[in-house]
DRENDO-1510 file (C-alpha; in Angstrom, 1 decimal, always signed):
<recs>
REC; n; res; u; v; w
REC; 1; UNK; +115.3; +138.9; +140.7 .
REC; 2; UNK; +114.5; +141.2; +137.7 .
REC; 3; UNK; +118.3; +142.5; +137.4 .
REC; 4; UNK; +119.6; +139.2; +137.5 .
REC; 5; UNK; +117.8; +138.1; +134.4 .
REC; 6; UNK; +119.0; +141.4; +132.7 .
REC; 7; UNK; +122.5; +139.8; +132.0 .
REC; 8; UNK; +121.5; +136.2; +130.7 .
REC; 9; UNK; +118.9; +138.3; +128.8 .
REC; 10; UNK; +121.4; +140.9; +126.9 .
REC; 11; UNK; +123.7; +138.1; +126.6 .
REC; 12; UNK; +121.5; +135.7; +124.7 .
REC; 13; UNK; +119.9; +138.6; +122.7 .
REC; 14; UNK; +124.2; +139.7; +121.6 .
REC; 15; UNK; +124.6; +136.1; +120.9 .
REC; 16; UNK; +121.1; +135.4; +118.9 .
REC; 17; UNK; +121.8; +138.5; +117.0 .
REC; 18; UNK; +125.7; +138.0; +116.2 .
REC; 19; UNK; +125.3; +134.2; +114.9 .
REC; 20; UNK; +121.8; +134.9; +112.7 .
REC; 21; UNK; +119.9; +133.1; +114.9 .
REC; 22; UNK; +117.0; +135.4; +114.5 .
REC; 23; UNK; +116.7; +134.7; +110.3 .
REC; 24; UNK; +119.1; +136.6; +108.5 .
REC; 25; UNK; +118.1; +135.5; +104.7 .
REC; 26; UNK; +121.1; +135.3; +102.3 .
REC; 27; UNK; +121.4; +138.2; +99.4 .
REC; 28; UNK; +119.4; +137.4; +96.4 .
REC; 29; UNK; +121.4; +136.5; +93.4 .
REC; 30; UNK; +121.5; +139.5; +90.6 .
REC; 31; UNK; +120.2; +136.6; +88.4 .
REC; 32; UNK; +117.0; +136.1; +91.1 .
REC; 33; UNK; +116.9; +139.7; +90.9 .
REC; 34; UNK; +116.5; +139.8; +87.3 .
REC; 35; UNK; +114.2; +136.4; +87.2 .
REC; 36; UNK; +111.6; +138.3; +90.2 .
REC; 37; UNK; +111.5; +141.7; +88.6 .
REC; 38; UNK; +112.7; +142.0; +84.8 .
REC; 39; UNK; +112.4; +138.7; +82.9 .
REC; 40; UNK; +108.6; +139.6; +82.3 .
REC; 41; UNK; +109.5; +142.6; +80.2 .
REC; 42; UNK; +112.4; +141.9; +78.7 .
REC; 43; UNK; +112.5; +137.5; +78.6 .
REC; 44; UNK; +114.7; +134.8; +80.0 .
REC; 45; UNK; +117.5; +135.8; +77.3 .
REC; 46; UNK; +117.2; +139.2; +77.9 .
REC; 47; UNK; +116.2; +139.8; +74.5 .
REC; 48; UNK; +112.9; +139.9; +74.0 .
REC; 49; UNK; +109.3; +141.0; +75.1 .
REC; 50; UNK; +107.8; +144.3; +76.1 .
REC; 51; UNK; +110.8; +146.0; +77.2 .
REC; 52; UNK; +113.1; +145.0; +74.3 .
REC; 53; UNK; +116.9; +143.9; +74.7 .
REC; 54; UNK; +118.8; +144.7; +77.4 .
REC; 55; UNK; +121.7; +142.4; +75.2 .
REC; 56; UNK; +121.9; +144.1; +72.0 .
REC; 57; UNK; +124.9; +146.7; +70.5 .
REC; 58; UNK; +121.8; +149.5; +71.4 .
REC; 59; UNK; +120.7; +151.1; +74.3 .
REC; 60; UNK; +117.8; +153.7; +73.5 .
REC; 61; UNK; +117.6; +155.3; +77.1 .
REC; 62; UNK; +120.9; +154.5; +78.7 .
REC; 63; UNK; +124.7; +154.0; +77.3 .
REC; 64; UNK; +126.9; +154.1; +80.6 .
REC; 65; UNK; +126.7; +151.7; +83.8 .
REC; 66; UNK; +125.4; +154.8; +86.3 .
REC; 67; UNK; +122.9; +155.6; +83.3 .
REC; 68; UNK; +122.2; +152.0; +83.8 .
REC; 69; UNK; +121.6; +152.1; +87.0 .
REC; 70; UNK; +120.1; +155.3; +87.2 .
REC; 71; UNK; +117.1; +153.5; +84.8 .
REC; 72; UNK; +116.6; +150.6; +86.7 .
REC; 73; UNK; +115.8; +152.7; +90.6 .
REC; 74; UNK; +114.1; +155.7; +88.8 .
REC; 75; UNK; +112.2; +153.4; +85.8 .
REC; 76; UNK; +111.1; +154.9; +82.5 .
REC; 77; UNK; +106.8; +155.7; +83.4 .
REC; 78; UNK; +106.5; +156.7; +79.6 .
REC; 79; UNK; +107.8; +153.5; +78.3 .
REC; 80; UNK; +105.8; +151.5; +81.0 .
REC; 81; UNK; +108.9; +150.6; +83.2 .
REC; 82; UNK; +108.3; +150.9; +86.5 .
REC; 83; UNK; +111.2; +152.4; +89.3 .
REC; 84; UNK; +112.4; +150.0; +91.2 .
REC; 85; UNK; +114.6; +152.2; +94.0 .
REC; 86; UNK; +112.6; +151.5; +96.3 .
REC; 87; UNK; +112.8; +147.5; +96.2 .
REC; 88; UNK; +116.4; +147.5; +95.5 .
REC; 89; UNK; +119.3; +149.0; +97.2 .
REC; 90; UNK; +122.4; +149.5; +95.4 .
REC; 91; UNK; +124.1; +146.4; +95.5 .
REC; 92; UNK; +121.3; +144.8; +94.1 .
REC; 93; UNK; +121.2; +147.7; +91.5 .
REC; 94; UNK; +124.9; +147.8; +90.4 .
REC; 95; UNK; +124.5; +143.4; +90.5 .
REC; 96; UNK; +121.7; +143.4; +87.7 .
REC; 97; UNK; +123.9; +146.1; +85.9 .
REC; 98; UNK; +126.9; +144.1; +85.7 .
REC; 99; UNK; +124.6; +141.0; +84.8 .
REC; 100; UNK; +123.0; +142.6; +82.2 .
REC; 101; UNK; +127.0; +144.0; +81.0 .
REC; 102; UNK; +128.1; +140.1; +81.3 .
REC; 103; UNK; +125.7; +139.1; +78.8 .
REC; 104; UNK; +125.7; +142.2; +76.5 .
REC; 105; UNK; +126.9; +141.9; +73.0 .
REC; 106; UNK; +129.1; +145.1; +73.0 .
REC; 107; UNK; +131.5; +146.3; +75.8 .
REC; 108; UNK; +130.5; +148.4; +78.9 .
REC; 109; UNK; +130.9; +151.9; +78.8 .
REC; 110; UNK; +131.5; +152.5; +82.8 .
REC; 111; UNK; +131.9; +156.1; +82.4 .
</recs>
């Protein structure tokens, strides 16, 4: 009896698994990203508050996109920003990177 309820059992675990029925949540938006873990330092326009301006012709601690990125998983402790590699993976990095770079007043250096 056990080993013929192995079968429907695999089968609707395959199926439940390969059409999300078991709650795959979409990918958060860079901009819901930014909104859960940045807009508190640096405000809505990205140009304000604690952290300063992520928008401006300046970057103190970061020119390039990998320096970019590098900042936002490994922080800046003496300036008070926390790491955030640990809650982001590096889609969600390199997504906040090229939404900060869409709203920047200067062009990206990607190198």
């Amino acid at each position: 009896m056990i080993a013929q309820l192995k079968i429907p059992l695999r089968l609707g675990v395959v199926l439940a698994l390969s059409t999300g029925a078991l709650g795959s949540a979409a990918a958060p938006s860079p901009e819901s990203i930014y909104n859960a873990y940045c807009i508190a330092c640096h405000g809505a326009d990205m140009n304000q508050g604690l952290g300063g301006s992520l928008v401006d012709a300046e970057w103190k601690h970061a020119q390039t996109d990998a320096q970019i990125a590098n900042l936002i998983r490994t922080g800046l402790p003496a300036k008070g920003m926390p790491a955030f590699g640990k809650m982001l993976d590096d889609a969600q990095v390199e997504g906040l990177v090229t939404l900060i770079r869409s709203k920047a007043e200067s062009p990206a250096k990607t190198e």
